[in-house]
Residue frames as qw, qx, qy, qz and C-alpha x, y, z in Angstrom:
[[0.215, 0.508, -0.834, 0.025, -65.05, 104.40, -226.31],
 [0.962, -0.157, -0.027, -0.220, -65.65, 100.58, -225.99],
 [0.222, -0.562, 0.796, -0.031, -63.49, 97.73, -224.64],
 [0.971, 0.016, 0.047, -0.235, -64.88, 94.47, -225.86],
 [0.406, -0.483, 0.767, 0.114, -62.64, 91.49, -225.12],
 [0.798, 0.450, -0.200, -0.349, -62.25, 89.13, -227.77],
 [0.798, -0.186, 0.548, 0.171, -61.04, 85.12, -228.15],
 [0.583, 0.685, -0.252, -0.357, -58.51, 84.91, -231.33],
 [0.802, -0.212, 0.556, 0.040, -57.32, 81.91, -233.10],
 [0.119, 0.731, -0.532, -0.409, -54.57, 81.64, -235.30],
 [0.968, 0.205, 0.146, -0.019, -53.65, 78.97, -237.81],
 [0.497, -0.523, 0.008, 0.692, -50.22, 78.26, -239.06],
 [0.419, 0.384, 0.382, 0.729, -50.85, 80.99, -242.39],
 [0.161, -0.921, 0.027, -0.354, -51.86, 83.94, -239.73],
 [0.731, -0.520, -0.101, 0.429, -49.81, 83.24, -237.15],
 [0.670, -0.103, 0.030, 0.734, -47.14, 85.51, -238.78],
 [0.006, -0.686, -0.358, -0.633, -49.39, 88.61, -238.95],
 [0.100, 0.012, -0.501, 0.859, -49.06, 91.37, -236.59],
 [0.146, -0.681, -0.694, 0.182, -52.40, 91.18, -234.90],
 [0.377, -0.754, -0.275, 0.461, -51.82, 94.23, -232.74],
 [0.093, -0.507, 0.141, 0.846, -50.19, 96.46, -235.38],
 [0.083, 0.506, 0.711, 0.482, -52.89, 95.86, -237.63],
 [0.341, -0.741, -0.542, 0.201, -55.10, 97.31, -234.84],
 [0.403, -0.567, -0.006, 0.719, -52.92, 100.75, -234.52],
 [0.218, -0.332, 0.361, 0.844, -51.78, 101.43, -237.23],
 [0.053, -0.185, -0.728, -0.658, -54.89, 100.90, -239.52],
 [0.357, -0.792, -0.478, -0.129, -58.27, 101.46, -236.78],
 [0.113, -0.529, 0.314, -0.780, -56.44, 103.59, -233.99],
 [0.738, -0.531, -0.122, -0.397, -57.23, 101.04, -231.55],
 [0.248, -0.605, 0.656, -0.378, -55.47, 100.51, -228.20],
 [0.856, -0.212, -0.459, -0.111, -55.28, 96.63, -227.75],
 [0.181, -0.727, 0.586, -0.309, -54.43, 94.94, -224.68],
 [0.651, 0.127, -0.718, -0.211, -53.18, 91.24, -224.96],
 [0.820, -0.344, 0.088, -0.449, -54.97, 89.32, -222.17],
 [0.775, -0.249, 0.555, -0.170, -53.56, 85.94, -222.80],
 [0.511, 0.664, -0.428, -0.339, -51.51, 84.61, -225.30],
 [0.690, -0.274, 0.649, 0.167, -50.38, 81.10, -226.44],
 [0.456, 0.833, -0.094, -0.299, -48.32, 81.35, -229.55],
 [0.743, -0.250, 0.546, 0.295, -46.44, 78.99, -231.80],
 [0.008, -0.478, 0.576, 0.663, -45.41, 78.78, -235.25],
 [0.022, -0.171, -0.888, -0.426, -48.09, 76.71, -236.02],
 [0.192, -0.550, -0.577, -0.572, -50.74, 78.39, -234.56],
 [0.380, -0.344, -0.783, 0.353, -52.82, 79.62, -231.18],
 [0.253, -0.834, -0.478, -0.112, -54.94, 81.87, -229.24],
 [0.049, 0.132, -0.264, 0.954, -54.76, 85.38, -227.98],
 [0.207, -0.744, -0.595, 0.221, -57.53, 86.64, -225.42],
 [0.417, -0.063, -0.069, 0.904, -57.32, 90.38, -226.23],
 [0.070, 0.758, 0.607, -0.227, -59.29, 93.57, -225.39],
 [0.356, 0.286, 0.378, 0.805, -59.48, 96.48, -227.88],
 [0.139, -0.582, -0.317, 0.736, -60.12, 100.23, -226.88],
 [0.002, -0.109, -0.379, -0.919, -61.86, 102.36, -229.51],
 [0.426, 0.152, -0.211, -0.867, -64.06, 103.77, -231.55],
 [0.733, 0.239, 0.536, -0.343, -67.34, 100.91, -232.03],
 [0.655, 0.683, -0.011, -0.324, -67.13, 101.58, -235.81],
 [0.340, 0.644, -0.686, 0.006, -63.42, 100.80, -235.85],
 [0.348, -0.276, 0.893, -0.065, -63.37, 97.66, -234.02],
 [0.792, 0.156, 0.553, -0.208, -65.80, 96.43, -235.92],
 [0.525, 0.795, -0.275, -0.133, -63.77, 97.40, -239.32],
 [0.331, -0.561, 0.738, -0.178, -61.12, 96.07, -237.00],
 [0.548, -0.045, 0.815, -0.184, -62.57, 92.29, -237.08],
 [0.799, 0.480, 0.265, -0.248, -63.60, 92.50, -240.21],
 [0.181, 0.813, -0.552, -0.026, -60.18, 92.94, -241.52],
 [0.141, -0.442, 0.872, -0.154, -58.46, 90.34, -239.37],
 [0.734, 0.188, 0.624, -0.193, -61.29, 87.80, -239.97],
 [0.542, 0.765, -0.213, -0.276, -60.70, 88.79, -243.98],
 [0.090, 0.743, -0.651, 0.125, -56.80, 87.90, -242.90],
 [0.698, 0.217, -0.678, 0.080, -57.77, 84.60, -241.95],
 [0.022, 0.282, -0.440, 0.852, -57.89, 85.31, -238.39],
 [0.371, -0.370, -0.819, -0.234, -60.59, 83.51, -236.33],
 [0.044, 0.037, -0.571, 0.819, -62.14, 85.60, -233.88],
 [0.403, -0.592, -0.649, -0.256, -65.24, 85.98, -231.78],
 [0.432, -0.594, -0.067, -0.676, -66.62, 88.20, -229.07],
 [0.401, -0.098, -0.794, 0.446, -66.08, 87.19, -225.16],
 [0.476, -0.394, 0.017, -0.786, -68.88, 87.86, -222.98],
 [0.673, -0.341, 0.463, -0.465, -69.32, 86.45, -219.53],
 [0.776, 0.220, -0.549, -0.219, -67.15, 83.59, -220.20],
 [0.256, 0.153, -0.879, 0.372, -66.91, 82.65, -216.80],
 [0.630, -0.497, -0.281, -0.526, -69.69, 81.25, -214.30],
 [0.012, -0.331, 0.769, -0.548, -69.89, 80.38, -210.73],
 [0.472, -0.323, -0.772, -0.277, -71.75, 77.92, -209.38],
 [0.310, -0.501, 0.434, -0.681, -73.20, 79.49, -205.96],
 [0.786, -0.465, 0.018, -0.408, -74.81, 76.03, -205.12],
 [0.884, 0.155, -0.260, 0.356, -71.20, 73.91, -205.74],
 [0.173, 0.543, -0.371, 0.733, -69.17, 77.24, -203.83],
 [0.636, -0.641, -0.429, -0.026, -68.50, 77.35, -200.32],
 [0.182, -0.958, -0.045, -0.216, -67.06, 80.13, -200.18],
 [0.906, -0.246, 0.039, 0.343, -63.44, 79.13, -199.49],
 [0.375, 0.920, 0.081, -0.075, -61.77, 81.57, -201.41],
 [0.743, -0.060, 0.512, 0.428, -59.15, 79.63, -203.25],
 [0.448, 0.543, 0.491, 0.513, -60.14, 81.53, -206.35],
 [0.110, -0.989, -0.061, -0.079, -60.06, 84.73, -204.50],
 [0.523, -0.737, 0.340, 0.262, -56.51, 84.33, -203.40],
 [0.406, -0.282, 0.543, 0.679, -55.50, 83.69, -206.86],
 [0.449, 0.694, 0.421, 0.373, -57.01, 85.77, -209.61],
 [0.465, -0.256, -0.122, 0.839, -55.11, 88.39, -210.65],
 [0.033, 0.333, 0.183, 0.924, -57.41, 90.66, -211.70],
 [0.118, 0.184, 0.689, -0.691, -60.38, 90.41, -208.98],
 [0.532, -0.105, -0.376, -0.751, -62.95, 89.16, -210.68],
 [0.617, -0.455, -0.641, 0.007, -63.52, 86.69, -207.92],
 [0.065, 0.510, -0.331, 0.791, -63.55, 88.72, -205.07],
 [0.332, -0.246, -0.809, 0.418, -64.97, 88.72, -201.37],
 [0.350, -0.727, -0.260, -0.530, -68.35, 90.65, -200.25],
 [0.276, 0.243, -0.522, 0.770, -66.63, 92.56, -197.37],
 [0.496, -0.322, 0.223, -0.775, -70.16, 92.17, -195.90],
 [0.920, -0.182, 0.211, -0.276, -71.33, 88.72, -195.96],
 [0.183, -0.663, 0.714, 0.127, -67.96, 87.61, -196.91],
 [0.815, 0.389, 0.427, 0.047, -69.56, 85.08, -199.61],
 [0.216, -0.449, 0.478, 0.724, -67.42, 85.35, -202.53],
 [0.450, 0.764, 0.241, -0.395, -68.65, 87.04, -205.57],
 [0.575, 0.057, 0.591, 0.563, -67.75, 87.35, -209.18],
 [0.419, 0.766, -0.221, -0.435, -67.63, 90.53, -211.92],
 [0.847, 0.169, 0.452, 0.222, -67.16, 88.71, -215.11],
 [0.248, 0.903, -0.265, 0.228, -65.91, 92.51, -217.23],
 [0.371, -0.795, 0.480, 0.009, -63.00, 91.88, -214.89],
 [0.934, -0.023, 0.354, 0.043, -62.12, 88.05, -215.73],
 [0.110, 0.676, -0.587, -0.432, -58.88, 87.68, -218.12],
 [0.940, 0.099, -0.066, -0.319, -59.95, 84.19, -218.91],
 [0.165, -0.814, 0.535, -0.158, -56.92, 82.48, -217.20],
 [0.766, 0.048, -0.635, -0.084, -58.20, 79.63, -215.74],
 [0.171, 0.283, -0.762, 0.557, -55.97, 79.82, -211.94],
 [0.441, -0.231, 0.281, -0.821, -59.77, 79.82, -210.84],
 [0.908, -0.047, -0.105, -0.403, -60.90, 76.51, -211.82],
 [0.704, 0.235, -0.625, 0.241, -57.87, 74.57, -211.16],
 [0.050, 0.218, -0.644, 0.732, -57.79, 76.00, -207.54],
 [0.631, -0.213, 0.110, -0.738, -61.44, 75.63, -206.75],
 [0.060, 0.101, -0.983, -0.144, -62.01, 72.00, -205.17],
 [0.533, 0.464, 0.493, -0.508, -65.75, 72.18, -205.35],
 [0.341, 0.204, 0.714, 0.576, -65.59, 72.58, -209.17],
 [0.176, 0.711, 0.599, -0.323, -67.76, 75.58, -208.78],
 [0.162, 0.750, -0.136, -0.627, -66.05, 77.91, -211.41],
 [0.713, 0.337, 0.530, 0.312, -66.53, 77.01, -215.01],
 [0.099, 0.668, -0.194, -0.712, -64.82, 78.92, -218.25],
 [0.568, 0.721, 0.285, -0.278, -66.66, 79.05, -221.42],
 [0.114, -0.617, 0.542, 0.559, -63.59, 78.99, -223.72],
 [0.890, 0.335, 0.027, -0.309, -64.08, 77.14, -227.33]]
């Protein structure tokens, strides 16, 4: 089983496609919606899909078929360690702990697999030391 997270962008002639019960009912894959801004004319979903390799990638070939822009997320956040000082503004508000504290040198650290691509991290940081890679 794989999880790969994935950025999707809708226009408004997908927007009214079930994303997520494509995914089920036609691969057997387990999505889980990350982040969602959705209108009748169009918008993004951040969402990470549990399966089979072979089926997600049948998976994206479908929904890109459907009109359905989508792409791969990989390490779409960074940290600047020389702009950070370690304040941990961005630790005290991500909710999934991908910014976290090193409970040894209490420098604050970053797993990007963890990241939901939110944002609460760069608006709280006042160094400007966390950047996200979104398109």
């Amino acid at each position: 089983m794989v999880e790969p997270k994935f950025l999707m962008t809708f226009d408004d002639d997908t927007v009214l496609d079930s994303v997520t019960y494509i995914l089920v009912s036609e691969f057997n894959i387990a999505p889980s919606i990350l982040q969602a801004k959705i209108t009748e004319d169009g918008g993004m979903m951040i969402m990470v899909m549990k399966g089979n390799e072979s089926d997600i990638r049948a998976a994206v070939a479908r929904l890109r078929a459907a009109g359905v822009k989508i792409r791969k997320l990989s390490n779409q956040i960074s940290r600047s360690k020389n702009k950070c000082i370690d304040c941990g503004s961005c630790v005290s508000i991500c909710p999934t702990n991908a910014l976290y504290f090193n409970k040894k040198t209490w420098a604050v650290e970053l797993d990007p697999k963890l990241c939901i691509a939110c944002g609460s991290c760069m608006t709280s940081c006042p160094t400007h030391a966390v950047k996200l890679k979104l398109p």
